[in-house]
C-alpha angles and dihedrals in degrees: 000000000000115000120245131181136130119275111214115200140106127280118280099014112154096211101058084048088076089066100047098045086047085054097053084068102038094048091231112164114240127185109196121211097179093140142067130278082039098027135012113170112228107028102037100044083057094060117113101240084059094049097055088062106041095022085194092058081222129160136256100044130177124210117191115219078232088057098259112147122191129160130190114096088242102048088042088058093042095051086051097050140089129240089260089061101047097045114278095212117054087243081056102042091054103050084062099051083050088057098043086060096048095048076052103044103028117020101044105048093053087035089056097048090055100044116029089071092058087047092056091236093106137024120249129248124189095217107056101038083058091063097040086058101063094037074061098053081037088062098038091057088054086041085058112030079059096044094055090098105020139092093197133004092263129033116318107302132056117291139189086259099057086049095044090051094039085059095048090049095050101094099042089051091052100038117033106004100104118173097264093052096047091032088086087057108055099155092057092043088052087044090052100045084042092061096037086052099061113101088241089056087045095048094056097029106037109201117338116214106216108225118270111183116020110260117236136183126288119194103208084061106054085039087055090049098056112087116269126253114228106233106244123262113254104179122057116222115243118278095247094064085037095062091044082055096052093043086051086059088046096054105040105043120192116277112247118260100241104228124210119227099281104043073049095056089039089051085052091057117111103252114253123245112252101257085215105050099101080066121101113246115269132225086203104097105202098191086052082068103041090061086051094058105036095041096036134050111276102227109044098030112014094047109045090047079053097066099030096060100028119126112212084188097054097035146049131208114208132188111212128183130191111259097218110038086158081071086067122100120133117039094218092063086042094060087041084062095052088046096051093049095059083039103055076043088059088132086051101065095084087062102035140046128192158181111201103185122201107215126198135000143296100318092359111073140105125192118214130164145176116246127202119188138160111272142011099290143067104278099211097074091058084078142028090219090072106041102082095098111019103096096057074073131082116213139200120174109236117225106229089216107059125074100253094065088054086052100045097043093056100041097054089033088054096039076229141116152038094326078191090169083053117061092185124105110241116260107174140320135207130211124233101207 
C-alpha cells in the first residue's frame, strides 16, 4: 500500500522538493500546505499543536494519514520512497545513503555561501565566497570524475541520491553556474539536464532555466529584505485620548497565554538568581549594539559604535580556541559543535555576545572565536547550566587597548582579514547574539 500523508513547509522550498520528486516514482500520495489560511511558515508551524507532533517545529514535515509524523528533508524522502530508490541490495543501499551525506556535508554549506547573497537572504562576504567557490569546483571534480561511466550516481536507474544531489545542485545551477564555470565538468552537466530532464523531476521542478550570466549581490535586495525599523513617534498624543486609551487597556485585559504541562511545570520553578547581579550597572548597552551589528554594515557603523561605547570596566574581551583540533575531521560536524554550544548558552545571550569562526577543510580545520561578557571573568562558571563545553576551549583575556585586540575584534565581527595566528583558509562563522 502507497504512502500518503500531508507534507507541511513554504513555497519553493528545495528541500521539500526531495520528497515530492521521490514521490513521483513511488507513487506516494502527498498532499502540500505550503500557503496561508492552511499553512503559513513561521507562525503556524510554532503552534503548539504543531509542535507535539514535530517537537523541532522544522520544515519540511511530514503527517501519515495513519498518524505517523517524521522531519528532516531527507527522512521525510526515504519514508516516501520505494526499494528501488533506496538500493535494493545492501552495496547499493549503501552507496545512497554515501551520496545523501555528501549532498549534506560537502555540496550545501559552500552552495549557501554563494548563493544566499544573490538571493538577498545574507550578506556577502568576499572571503568566504572565494573559498565556496572553489569547495564547489572541489565537489564538482568528485561529481564528475565519478560520473565518467555512469548514467546515474548509483547502479543504472535513478536513485534517492541522484535526487538528493539534483536538489542540492539546483541553486547553484540556476544562480551562478554560468556556462564558463560548469563547462570543465561536462559528465556531471549531461547527469543534471538528464534528470531534469525525467517526467517525475518535471513534474516537481517544472523547467529549469540553467544559469546564463553569474548572479552577484545586490545590496538593495538584501536592505529590502531586513526587517524594517518603525520611525520613532514625535508627537504625543493629548492627554484626553491618552487617558481613553489608557481606560481601553483598563477594560479589555490581555487574554491569558494557555500554557501546556511543561511550560506549566517550568512557570512553577522557582525563579534563578541573575548570575550577573552582584555587577554595577554598566553604560555599555550591549542590545544597542546587537541591532548595529545585525541591521548596518560591520565595519563602517557596528564597529565603530563598538569602540566608542565599550566599557573596559564593565566588560571583558576573550580569545578562545578549540583544544583538539586533531578531533576534527568533517566541517559539517565542526560547525554542529559550535551550534550546539550557543545553543546549550541559550540564558547567556543577554550578557554576551560572539563570533566563533571554523577555519580550514575535512581533517584539516580549527575553530577559534572572540568573547565578550559582562565582567572581568569568564561567565560559564556563574552557572552550571553553561559549563558543559567550555573546557574543550582555551582561553586568554584580550587587553582593548593593544593592537591585537583591534585586530582580533574586526577580523572575527566582519568574518574578514589576515587571520595570520590562524593558517587556515576561512570556511564559515556564527554569531552568538
Amino acid at each position: 500500500m502507497a504512502v500518503a500523508g500531508t507534507l507541511y513547509t513554504y513555497p519553493e522550498n528545495w528541500r521539500a522538493f526531495k520528497a515530492l520528486i521521490a514521490a513521483q516514482y513511488s507513487g506516494a500520495k502527498i498532499r502540500v500546505l505550503s500557503t496561508p489560511p492552511h499553512f503559513h511558515f513561521g507562525q503556524t508551524n510554532k503552534t503548539p499543536e504543531f509542535l507535539r507532533k514535530f517537537p523541532v517545529g522544522k520544515v519540511p514535515a511530514f503527517e501519515g494519514d495513519d498518524g505517523f509524523c517524521v522531519f528532516e528533508s531527507n527522512a521525510i524522502a526515504y519514508y516516501v520512497s520505494n526499494e528501488e530508490l533506496r538500493g535494493t541490495t545492501q552495496e547499493s543501499a549503501a552507496q545512497v545513503v554515501q551520496w545523501v551525506n555528501f549532498a549534506d556535508s560537502d555540496i550545501v554549506p559552500p552552495a549557501s555561501t554563494w548563493v544566499f547573497p544573490t538571493l538577498g537572504i545574507m550578506h556577502y562576504n568576499k572571503q568566504a565566497t572565494e573559498f565556496a567557490k572553489e569547495e564547489v569546483r572541489r565537489v564538482l571534480g568528485v561529481l564528475d570524475s565519478h560520473l565518467r561511466t555512469q548514467t546515474f550516481l548509483v547502479g543504472e536507474r535513478v536513485s534517492l541520491a541522484d535526487i538528493t544531489v539534483v536538489c542540492a545542485l539546483l541553486w547553484l545551477y540556476k544562480q551562478v553556474l554560468e556556462p564558463a564555470f560548469r563547462q570543465p565538468f561536462g559528465n556531471v552537466n549531461r547527469w543534471f539536464v538528464t534528470c531534469l530532464n525525467q517526467p517525475q523531476f518535471k513534474a516537481v521542478l517544472g523547467e529549469v532555466q540553467l544559469c546564463e550570466k553569474m548572479a552577484q549581490f545586490d545590496a538593495k535586495k538584501f536592505a529590502e529584505a531586513q526587517p524594517r525599523k518603525e520611525p520613532p513617534r514625535k508627537e504625543k498624543p493629548p492627554r484626553e485620548e491618552k487617558r481613553k486609551e489608557e481606560k481601553k487597556e483598563e477594560k479589555k485585559p490581555e487574554p491569558e497565554e494557555e500554557l501546556d504541562e511543561c511550560e506549566q511545570a517550568l512557570a512553577a520553578e522557582p525563579k534563578a538568581k541573575d548570575p550577573f547581579a552582584h555587577l554595577p550597572k554598566s553604560p555599555f548597552v550591549l542590545d544597542e549594539f546587537k541591532r548595529k551589528y545585525s541591521n548596518e554594515d560591520t565595519l563602517t557603523v557596528a564597529l565603530p559604535h563598538f569602540w566608542e561605547h565599550f566599557d573596559p570596566q564593565g566588560w571583558s574581551l576573550w580569545f578562545c580556541q578549540y583544544r583538539f583540533p586533531e578531533e576534527l575531521s568533517q566541517t559539517f560536524m565542526s560547525c554542529n559543535l559550535i551550534t550546539g554550544m550557543f545553543q546549550r548558552l541559550d540564558k547567556l545571550r543577554k550578557n554576551a555576545f560572539a563570533s566563533v569562526i571554523l577555519f580550514g577543510t575535512n581533517n584539516d580545520s580549527s575553530i577559534s572565536g572572540v568573547w565578550l561578557f559582562r565582567g572581568q571573568e569568564l561567565a560559564f562558571p556563574l552557572s552550571p547550566d553553561w559549563q558543559v563545553d567550555y573546557e574543550s576551549y582555551s582561553w586568554r583575556k584580550l587587553d582593548p587597548e593593544s593592537a591585537e585586540c583591534q585586530t582580533l575584534v574586526k577580523e572575527y565581527f566582519t568574518w574578514e582579514g589576515e587571520f595570520q595566528h590562524v593558517g587556515k583558509p576561512f570556511n564559515q562563522g556564527k554569531i552568538f547574539k
